[in-house]
C-alpha positions in Angstrom: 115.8 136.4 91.4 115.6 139.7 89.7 115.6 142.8 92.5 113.4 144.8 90.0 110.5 142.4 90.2 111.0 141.5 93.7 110.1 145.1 93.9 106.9 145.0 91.9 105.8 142.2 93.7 106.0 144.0 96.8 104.7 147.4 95.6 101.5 145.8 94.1 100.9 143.6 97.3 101.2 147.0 99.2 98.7 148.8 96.9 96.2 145.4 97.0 96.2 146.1 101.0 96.0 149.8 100.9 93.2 151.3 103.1 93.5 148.6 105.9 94.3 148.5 109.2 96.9 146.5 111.1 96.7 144.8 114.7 100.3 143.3 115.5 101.9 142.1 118.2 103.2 139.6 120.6 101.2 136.5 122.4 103.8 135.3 126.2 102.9 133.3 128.8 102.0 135.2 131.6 103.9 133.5 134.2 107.1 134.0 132.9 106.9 136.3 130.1 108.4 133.6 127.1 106.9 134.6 124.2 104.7 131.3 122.1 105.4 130.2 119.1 102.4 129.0 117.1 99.7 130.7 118.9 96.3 131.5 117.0 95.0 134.4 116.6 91.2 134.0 115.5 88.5 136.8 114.3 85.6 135.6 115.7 82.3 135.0 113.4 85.1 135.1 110.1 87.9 132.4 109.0 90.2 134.6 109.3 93.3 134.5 111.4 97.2 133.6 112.0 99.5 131.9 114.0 102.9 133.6 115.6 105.9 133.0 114.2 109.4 131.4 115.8 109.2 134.5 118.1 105.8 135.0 119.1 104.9 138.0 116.9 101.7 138.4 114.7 100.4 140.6 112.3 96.7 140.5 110.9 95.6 143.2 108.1 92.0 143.9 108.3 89.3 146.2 106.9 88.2 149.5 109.3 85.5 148.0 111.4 85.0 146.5 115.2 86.5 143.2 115.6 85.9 140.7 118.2 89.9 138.9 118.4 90.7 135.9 120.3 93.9 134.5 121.2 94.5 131.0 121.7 97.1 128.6 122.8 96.8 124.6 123.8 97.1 124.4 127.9 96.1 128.0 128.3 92.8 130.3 128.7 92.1 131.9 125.8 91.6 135.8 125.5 89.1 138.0 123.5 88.6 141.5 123.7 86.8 144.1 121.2 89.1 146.1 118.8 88.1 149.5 116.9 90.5 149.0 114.4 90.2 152.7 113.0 94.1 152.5 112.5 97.4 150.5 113.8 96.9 148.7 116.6 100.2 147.6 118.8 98.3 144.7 121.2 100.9 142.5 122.7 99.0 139.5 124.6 100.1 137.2 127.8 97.6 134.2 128.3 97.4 132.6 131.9 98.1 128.5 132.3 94.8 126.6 132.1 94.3 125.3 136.0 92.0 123.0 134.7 95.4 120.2 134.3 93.8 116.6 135.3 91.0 117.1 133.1 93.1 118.8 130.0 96.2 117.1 130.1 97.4 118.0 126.9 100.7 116.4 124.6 100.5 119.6 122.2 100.8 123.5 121.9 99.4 123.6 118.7 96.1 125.1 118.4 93.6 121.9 118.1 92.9 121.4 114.4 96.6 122.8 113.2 96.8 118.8 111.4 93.9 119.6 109.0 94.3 124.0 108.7 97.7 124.5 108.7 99.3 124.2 105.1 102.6 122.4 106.4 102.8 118.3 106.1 105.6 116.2 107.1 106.2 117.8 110.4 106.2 116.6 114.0 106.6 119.2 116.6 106.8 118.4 120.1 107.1 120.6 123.0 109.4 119.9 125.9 106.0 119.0 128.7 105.7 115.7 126.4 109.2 115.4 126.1 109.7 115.2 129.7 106.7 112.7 129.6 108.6 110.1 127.3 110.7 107.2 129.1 114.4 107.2 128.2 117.4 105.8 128.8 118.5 106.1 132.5 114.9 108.4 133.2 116.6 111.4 131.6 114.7 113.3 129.3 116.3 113.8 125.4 115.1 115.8 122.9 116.6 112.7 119.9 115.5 109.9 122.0 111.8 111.7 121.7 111.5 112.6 118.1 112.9 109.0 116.9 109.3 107.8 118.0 107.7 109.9 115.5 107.0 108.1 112.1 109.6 108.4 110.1 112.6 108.7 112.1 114.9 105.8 112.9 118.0 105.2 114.1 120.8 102.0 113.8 120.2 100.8 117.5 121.6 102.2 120.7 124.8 103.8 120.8 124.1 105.4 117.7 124.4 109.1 117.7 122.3 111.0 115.1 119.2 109.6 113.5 118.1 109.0 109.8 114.9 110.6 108.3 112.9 109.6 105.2 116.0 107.1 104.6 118.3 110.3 105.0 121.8 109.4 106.5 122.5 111.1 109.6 125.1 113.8 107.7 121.7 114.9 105.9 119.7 116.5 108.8 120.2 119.9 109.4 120.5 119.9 113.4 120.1 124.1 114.2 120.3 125.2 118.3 118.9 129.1 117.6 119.9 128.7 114.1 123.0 127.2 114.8 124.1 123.8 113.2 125.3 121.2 115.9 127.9 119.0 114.0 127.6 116.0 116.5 124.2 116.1 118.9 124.9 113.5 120.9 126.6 112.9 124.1 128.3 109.5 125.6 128.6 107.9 122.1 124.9 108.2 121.3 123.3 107.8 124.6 122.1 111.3 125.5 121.5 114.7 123.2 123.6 117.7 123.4 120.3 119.8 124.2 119.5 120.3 127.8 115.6 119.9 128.5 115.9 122.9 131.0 116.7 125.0 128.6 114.8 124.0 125.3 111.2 125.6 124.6 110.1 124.6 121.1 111.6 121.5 119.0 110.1 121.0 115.2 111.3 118.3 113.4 110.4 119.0 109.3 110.7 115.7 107.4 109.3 116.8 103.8 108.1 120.1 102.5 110.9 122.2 103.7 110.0 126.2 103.7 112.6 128.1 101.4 114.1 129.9 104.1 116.1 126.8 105.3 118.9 124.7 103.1 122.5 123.1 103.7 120.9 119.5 104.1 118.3 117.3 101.7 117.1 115.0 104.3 115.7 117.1 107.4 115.8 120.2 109.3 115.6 119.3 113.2 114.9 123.1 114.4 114.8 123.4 118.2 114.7 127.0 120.1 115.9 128.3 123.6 113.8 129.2 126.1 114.4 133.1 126.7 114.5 133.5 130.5 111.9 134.3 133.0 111.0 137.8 132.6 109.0 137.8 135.4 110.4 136.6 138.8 113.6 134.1 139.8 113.1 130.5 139.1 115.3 127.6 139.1 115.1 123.9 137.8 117.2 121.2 137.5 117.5 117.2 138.5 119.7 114.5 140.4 119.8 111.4 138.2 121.9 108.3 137.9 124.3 109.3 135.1 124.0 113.4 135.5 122.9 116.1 137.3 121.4 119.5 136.1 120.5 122.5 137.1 119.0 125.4 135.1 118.2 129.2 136.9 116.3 132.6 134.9 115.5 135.5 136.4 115.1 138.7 134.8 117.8 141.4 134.7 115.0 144.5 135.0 111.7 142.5 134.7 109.3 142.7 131.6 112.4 144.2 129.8 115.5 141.8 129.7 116.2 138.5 131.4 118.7 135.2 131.0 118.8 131.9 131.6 121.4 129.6 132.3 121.3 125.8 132.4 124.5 123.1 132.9 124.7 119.7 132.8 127.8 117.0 134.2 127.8 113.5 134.1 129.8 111.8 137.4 130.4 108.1 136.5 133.9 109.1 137.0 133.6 110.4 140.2 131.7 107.8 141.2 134.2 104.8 140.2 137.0 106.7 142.4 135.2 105.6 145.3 135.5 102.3 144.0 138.4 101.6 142.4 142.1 103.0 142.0 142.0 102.7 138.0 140.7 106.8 137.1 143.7 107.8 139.5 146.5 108.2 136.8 144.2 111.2 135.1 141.5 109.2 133.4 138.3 110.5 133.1 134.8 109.4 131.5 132.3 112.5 131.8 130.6 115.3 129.4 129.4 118.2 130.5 127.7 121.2 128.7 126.6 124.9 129.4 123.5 126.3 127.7 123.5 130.3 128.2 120.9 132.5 126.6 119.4 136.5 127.6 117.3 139.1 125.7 116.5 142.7 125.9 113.4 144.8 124.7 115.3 147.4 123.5 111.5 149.2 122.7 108.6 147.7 121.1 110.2 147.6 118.0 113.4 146.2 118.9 114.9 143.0 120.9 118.1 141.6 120.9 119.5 138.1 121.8 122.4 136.4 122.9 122.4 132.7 123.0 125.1 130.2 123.4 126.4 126.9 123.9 129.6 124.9 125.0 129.7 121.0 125.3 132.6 117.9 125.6 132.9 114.5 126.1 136.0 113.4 127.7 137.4 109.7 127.5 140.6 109.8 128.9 142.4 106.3 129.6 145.2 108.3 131.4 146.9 111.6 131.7 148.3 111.4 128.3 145.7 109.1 126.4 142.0 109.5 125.1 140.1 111.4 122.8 137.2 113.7 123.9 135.2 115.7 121.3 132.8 118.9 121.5 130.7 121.8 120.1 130.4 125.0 120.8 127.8 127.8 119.4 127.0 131.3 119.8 124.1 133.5 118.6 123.6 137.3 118.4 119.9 138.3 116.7 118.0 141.3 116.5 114.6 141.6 115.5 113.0 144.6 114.9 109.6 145.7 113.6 109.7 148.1 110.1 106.1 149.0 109.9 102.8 146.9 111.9 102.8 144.5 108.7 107.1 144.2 108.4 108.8 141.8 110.4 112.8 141.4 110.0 115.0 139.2 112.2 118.6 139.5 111.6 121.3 136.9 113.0 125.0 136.6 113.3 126.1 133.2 114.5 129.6 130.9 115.3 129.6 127.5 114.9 133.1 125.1 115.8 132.8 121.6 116.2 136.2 119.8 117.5 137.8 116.9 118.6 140.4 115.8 120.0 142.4 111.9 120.2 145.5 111.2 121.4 147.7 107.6 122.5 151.2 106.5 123.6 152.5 106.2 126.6 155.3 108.7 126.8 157.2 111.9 124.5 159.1 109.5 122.7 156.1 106.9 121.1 152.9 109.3 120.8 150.1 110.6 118.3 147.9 113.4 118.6 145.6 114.4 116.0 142.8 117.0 115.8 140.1 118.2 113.9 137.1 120.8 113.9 135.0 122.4 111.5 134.3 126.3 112.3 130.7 128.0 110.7 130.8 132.1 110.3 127.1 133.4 109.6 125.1 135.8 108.7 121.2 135.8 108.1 118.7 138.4 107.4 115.1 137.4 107.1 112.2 139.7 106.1 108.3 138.8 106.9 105.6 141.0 104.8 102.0 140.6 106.7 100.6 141.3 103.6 96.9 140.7 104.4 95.1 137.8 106.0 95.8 135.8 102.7 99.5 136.7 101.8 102.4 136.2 104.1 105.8 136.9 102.0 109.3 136.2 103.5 112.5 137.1 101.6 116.4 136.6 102.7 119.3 135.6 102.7 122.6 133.8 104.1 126.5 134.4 103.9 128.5 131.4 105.6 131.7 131.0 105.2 133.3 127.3 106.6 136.8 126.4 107.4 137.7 123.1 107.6 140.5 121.1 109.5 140.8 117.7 108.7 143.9 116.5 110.8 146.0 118.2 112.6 148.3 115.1 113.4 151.7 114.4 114.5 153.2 111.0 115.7 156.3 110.1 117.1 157.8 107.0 117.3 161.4 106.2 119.1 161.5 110.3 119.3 161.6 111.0 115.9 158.6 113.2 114.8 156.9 113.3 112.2 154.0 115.6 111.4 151.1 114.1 108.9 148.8 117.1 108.9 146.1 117.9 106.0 146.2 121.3 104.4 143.0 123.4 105.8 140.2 124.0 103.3 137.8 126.9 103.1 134.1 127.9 101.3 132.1 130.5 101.0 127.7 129.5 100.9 125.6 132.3 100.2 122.0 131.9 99.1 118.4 134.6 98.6 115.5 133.1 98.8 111.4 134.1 98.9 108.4 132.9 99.8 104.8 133.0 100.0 101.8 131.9 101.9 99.0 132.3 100.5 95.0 131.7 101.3 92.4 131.2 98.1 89.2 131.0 99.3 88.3 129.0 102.4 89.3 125.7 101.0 93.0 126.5 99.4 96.0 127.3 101.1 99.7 127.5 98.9 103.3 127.8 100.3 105.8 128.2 97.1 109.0 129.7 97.2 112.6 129.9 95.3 115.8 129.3 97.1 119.0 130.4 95.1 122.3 128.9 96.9 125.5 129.3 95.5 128.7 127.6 96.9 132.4 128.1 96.6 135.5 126.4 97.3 138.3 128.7 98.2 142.0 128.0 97.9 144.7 128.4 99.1 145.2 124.4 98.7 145.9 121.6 95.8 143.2 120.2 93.8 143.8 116.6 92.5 142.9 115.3 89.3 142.1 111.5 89.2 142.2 109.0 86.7 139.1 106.7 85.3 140.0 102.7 86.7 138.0 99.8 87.4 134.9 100.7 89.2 134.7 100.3 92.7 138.8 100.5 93.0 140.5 103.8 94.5 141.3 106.2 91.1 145.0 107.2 91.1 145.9 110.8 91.0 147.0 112.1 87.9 147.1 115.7 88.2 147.7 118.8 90.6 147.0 122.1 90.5 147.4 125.5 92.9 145.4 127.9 94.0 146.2 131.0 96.1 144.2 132.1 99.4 140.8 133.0 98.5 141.3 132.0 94.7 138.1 130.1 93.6 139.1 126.3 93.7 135.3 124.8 92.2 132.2 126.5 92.5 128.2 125.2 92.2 124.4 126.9 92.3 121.5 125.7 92.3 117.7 126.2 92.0 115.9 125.1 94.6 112.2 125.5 94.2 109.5 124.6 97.5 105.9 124.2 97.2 103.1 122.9 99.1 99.5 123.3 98.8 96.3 122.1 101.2 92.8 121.4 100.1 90.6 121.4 103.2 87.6 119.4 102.5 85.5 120.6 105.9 86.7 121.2 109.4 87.8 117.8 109.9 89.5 116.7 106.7 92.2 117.9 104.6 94.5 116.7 101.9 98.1 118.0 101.5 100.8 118.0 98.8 104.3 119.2 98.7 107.8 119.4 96.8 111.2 120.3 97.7 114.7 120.9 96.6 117.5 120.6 98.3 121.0 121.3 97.9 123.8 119.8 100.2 127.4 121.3 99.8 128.8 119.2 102.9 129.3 115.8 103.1 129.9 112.9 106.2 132.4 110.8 105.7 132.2 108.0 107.6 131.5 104.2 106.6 130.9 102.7 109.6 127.5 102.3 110.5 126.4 105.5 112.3 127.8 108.9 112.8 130.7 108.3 115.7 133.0 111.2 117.5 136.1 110.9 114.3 133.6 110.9 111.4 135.1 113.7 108.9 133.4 116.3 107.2 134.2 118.0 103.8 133.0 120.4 101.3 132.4 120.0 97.7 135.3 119.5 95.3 135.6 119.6 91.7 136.1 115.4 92.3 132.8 115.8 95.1 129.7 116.9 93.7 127.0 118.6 95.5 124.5 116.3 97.1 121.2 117.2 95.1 117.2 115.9 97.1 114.1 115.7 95.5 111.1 114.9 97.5 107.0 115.0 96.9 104.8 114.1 99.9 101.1 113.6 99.8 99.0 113.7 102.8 95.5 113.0 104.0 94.7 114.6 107.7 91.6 114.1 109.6 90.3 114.9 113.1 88.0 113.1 115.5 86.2 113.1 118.5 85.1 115.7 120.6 87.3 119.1 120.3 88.9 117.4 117.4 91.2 115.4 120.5 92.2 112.9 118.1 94.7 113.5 115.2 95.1 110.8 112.4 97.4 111.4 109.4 98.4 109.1 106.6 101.4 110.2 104.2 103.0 108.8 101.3 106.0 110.2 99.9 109.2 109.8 97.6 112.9 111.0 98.1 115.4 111.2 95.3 119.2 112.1 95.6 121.9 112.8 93.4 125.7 112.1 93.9 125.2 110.4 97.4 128.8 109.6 99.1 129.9 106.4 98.6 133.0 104.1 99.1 135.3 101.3 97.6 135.7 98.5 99.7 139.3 99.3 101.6 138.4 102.9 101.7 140.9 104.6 104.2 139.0 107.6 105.0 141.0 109.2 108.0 143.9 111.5 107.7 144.0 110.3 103.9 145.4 113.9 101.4 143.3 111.3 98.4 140.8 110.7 100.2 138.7 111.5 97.2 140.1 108.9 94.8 138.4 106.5 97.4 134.8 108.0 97.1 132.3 107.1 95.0 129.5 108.9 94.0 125.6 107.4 93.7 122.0 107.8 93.1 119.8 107.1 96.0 115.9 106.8 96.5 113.7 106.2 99.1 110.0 105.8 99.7 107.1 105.0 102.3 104.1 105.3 103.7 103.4 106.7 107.6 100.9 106.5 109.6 100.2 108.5 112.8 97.8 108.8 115.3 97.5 111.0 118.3 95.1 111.5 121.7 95.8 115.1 122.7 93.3 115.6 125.5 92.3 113.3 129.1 93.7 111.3 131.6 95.0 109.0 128.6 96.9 110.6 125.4 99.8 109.2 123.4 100.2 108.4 119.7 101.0 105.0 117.7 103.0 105.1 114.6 103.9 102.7 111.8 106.4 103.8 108.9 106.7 101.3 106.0 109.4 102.1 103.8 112.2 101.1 101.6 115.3 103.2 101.0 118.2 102.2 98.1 121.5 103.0 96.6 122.8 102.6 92.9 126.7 103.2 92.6 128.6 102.1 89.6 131.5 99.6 91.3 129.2 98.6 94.1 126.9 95.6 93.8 127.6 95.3 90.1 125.7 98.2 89.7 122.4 97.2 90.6 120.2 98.5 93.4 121.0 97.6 97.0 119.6 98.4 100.8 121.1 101.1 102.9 122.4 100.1 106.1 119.8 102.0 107.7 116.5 100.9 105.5 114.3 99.6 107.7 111.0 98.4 106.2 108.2 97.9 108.9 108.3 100.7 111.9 106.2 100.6 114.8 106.1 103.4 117.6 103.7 103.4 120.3 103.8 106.1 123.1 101.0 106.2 125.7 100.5 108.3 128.9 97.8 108.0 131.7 97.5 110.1 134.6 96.1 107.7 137.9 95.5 111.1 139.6 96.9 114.6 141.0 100.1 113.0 142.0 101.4 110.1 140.4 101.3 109.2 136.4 102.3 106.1 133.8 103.9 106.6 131.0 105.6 103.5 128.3 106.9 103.4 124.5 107.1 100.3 122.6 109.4 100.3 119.5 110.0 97.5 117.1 112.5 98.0 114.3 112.7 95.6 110.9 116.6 94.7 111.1 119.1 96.9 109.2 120.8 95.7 106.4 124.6 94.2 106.3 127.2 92.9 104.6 127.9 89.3 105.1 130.5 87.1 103.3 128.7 84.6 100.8 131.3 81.8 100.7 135.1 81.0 102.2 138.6 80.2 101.4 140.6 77.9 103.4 144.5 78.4 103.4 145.8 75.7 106.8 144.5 76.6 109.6 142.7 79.9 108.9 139.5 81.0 107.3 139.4 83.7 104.5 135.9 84.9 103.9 135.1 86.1 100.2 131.8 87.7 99.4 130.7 86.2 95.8 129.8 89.1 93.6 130.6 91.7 95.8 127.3 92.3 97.2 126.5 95.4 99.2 124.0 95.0 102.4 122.8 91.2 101.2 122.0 89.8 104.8 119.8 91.8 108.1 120.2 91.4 111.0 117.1 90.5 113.7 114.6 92.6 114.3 114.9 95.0 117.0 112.1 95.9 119.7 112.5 97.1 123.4 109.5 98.0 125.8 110.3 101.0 128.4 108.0 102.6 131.3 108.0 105.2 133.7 106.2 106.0 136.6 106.1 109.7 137.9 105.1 111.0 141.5 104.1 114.6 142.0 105.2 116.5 145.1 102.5 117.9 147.2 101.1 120.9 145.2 99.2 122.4 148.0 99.5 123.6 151.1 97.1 122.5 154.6 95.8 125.9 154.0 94.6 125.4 150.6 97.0 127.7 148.9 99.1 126.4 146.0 102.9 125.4 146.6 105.5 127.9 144.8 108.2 125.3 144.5 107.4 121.5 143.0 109.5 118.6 143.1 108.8 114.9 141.6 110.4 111.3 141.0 110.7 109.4 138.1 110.9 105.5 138.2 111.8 104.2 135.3 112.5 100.6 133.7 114.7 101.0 130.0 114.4 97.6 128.1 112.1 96.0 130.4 112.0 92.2 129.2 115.8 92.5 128.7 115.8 91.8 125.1 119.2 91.6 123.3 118.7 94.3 120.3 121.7 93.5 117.9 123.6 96.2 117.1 125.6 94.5 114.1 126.6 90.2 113.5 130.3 89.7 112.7 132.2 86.2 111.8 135.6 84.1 114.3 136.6 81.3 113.3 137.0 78.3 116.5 140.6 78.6 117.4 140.3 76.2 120.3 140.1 73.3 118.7 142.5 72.6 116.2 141.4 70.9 113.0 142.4 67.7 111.7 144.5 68.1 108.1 141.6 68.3 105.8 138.9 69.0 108.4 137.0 72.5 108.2 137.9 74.9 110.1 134.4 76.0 112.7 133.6 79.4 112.2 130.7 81.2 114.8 128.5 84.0 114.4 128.8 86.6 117.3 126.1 89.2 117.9 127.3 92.4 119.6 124.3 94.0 121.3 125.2 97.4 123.2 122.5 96.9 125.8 121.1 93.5 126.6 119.3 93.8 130.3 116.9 95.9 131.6 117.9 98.7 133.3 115.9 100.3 136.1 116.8 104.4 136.9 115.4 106.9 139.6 115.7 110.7 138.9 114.8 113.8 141.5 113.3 116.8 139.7 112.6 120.2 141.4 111.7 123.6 140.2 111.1 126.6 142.3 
């Protein structure tokens, strides 16, 4: 965008606001001094107001006058005072937990009618109180487990790590841990999140509508924030639970001025099956641990710095020398500081590495060991302009630069060594982009921006040419060329326009539209069918496109009952993508130097309609949820060109969570889930050669068969520790159990169908030979967990 007129934009916006004042600040939770995102800040007797940002700061531009100014946030008492606003006022806020909790049990910290006046659609947000609230696997709290039963969201079945949005592939979602990106989120092969509960404050999960100021993916941006550390006093928190333990202590460093907070997790199955059994005693190990580390200082009132970080593995070792174990590892520096009352700028610096590790053979002389990692280097400033009450302008940028490692791998067989290593490749990603929020009238609200991102592949490494064939057959190589370090290897931009715009009808109704596009440099490879530990990622080629994403969402939100305690939204939207990652049947996709003469490129589209409704307030809250939706891929080689299913379209999903508190002490909670079947890839017909059954798929259709539905019923029961004293007084340190039943009728969820033939009888000459389907389910009985939680 043109500096010059980025600079008349913000020069007239200036003189449109001149002779106003400004009342800025911060809104925190008393108890602990964490700062809260998304609070409102009203002007009583006007419409007028805002909402904090990702770190609980405001800005409001206002008219000389006397103002009465309330705060508000869901689960606390609200706060208005009077406010001469003859000039500037610095008025940072800290609201006190609502006591009231049987009556107001709440499952949001949004203000109440955010659904119908906020201008973003296609978002679920959900704060770590319902989270907590949600049964999972083993009683253990997960931040993926909880957002996959929002509309929308779906995975492939259990033991699937990542998730798929809007008929996104799980490479598609942009997974950010205080900006951040997480390469792999899951723990134990799916099972469990790399995010420790203890530790996370805010999670937002933005399916459609995408502000400017993120890119990198087209299908999602899962954006989840650290808590900041108690600023106020020592407290510690943590659990004792079937598969792990955690433990999680803040305290501040000099109180209402800089504080930390550190949170660890470990699993102990493996310390556990020592006691049992002699086979972990030659140095094999099945754990994962992780280490979640943030602190802050308040520099002044216009400055705060923080340092955030994280460090995960999973280790599967079937001995001393054999295994593979995989991990991330994170770290965050950001500053932000305050130009002026109405000029809000965050800066950030972060690291990014994502590894693993696998290696086999029983001795020095037969052995393999390969690694592989991708490493993020980042920097981000970010600009907000409080304008006035009707214009909120952000403007910034990013510089990434990525270094891949694709395999680092070296076998040896009979001694002899041999090292099959790929050549590292690096990028560059930059990108500017600016936005606007802007207010007409009482009815209109707009959000429209321009994202510019421009990516580079850097040498030093060989670029292949291939050769046209047969489509849907690996292209041979007929060319090579060069390139020196940092030489420019291939290079892309791209436009990326966002708008969205809401039309409140009254108080309780309001209709919502929005576009997006999305540029996607990086690409998963992986063709099984979910995202596992040795998936590989790589940049964009001149043989690999970028991955472009259209999407336009519209929305109708409405409130009801009393204090608007019941949210219903309906949305229908419709997802297009450009050069989508494909493969030819056969395609060997690890440690493969042509890999891309086995890729395909496609067009992809997707499209649905969800529906979601939500109890916020009383003894019973919860939300249902039902997703219809169909999601398709056109490749030239695959399917004979026509139209097929993705292995994770799912037409018909249903999501029920409910929550009921009995009393003080103890409280139900249960989801229900049911799942159309994913799509696969079964053989149409057969050859027989003797004894043995060739299976040959007529036509070379892609995803013709599904597999059964899946559904699964969970529920939890929770019991409060005593909360009060003899004396009356309330208790300073709480404690509770959770009871919890995962898959409660035992139902045996395919995961996927595959094909034996019977090899115990043997067949007659001429006879067929029997062939069986076999269904592999990863879980197939109910499984009851307990958990111990404390905090003090």
């Amino acid at each position: 965008m043109n500096k010059f007129l980025l600079a008349k934009l913000l020069v007239c916006l200036a003189f449109y606001s001149q002779a106003q004042n400004t009342i800025s600040g911060y809104v925190k939770d008393a108890s602990n001094g964490e700062t809260l995102i998304g609070a409102t800040v009203l002007i009583k007797g006007s419409s007028q107001g805002v909402i904090t940002n990702v770190y609980g700061f405001y800005s409001i531009t206002l008219p000389e006058g006397e103002y009465e100014v309330e705060y508000r946030y869901i689960g606390f008492q609200p706060i208005a005072q009077t406010v001469d606003l003859s000039e500037n006022r610095r008025i940072d806020v800290e609201l006190l937990s609502d006591s009231q909790q049987l009556e107001e049990v709440v499952i949001s910290a949004e203000p109440e009618d955010v659904n119908v006046s906020g201008i973003q659609m296609s978002t679920n947000k959900l704060d770590i109180e319902t989270i907590t609230k949600i049964p999972s696997f083993m009683g253990e709290a997960d931040v993926l487990r909880s957002i996959q039963m929002v509309p929308g969201v779906a995975t492939v079945g259990e033991g699937a790590s990542g998730f798929n949005v809007r008929g996104g592939s799980v490479g598609q979602n942009m997974v950010l841990l205080d900006e951040a990106p997480v390469y792999n989120s899951s723990h134990l092969l799916g099972f469990f999140s790399v995010f420790n509960p203890d530790a996370v404050k805010d999670v937002n999960l933005i399916k459609g509508g995408i502000p400017a100021r993120y890119g990198g993916r087209i299908s999602s941006v899962l954006d989840i924030r650290m808590k900041e550390g108690n600023s106020k006093e020592f407290a510690a928190q943590g659990g004792i639970g079937t598969i792990f333990s955690r433990v999680a202590v803040e305290a501040p460093i000099v109180k209402d001025k800089a504080s930390f907070i550190i949170a660890a997790r470990r699993s102990y199955i493996d310390v556990f099956a020592k006691l049992f059994t002699d086979a972990l005693d030659d140095g094999a190990a099945l754990n994962f641990y992780d280490l979640t580390m943030k602190t802050n200082w308040n520099i002044n009132e216009k400055n705060r710095i923080f340092l955030s970080g994280y460090f995960g593995r999973d280790n599967f070792k079937f001995d001393a020398n054999q295994g593979f174990n995989w991990g991330n590892k994170t770290a965050t520096l950001r500053w932000n500081h305050i130009f002026t009352d109405r000029i809000f700028a965050n800066f950030t610096a972060f690291f990014s590495d994502y590894d693993y590790v696998l290696a086999f053979g029983e001795d020095e002389m037969d052995q393999f060991d390969w690694n592989s990692r991708i490493m993020n280097y980042d920097f981000k400033p970010e600009f907000t302009y409080f304008v006035n009450p009707n214009n909120e302008v952000s403007f910034g940028g990013e510089l990434l630069f990525l270094q891949f490692e694709p395999a680092n791998a070296v076998g040896v067989s009979n001694g002899e060594s041999r090292d099959i290593s790929l050549p590292t490749k690096n990028a560059l990603e930059s990108a500017l982009y600016i936005s606007n929020d802007q207010k007409i009238g009482q009815n209109i609200q707009l959000q429209y921006g321009l994202r510019y991102s421009h990516f580079s592949l850097l040498g030093s490494g060989v670029a292949y040419t291939y050769g046209d064939t047969i489509p849907g057959t690996r292209r041979p190589v007929i060319g090579a060329e060069e390139f020196d370090s940092r030489e420019t290897i291939q290079s892309y931009d791209n436009f990326e326009p966002r708008f969205s715009v809401k039309y409140q009808l009254n108080k309780y109704n309001s209709f919502k539209v929005s576009y997006n596009k999305t540029s996607q440099y990086l690409h998963l490879i992986s063709n099984t069918t979910a995202s596992n530990p040795l998936d590989v990622w790589t940049p964009s080629s001149n043989n690999i496109k970028p991955q472009i994403g259209r999407q336009v969402a519209l929305g109708w939100f409405r409130n009801f009952g009393p204090d608007n305690n019941v949210e219903f939204s309906a949305e229908v939207y419709y997802r297009k993508t450009e050069n989508q990652i494909d493969y030819i049947d056969g395609a060997d996709i690890l440690i493969n130097e042509y890999i891309e003469g086995d890729l395909l490129s496609g067009d992809g589209r997707a499209y649905g309609l969800e529906l979601y409704a939500k109890k916020n307030t009383g003894r019973l809250t919860g939300w249902v949820s039902y997703t219809l939706a169909k999601t398709e891929l056109q490749t030239d080689g695959i399917n004979t060109g026509e139209w097929y299913p993705t292995r994770y379209d799912q037409r018909h999903n249903v999501k029920l969570a409910a929550f009921y508190d009995l009393n003080e002490r103890w409280s139900l909670s249960t989801n229900f889930t049911f799942l159309t079947g994913t799509p696969t890839t079964f053989p149409t017909s057969r050859y027989q050669m003797g004894d043995y059954v060739v299976p040959y798929n007529h036509g070379d259709g892609r995803n013709n068969f599904r597999i059964p539905v899946y559904h699964r019923l969970d529920i939890s029961a929770t019991l409060q520790g005593k909360r009060y004293k003899r004396n009356g007084e309330r208790r300073k340190n709480e404690s509770y159990w959770v009871f919890s039943v995962y898959n409660l009728y035992g139902r045996k969820n395919p995961f996927s169908i595959y094909f034996t033939q019977d090899n115990d009888v043997r067949p007659a000459p001429g006879d067929l030979v029997n062939t069986q389907a076999r269904q592999v389910s990863i879980i197939g009985n109910m499984i009851p967990a307990v958990s111990y939680n404390f905090k003090f």
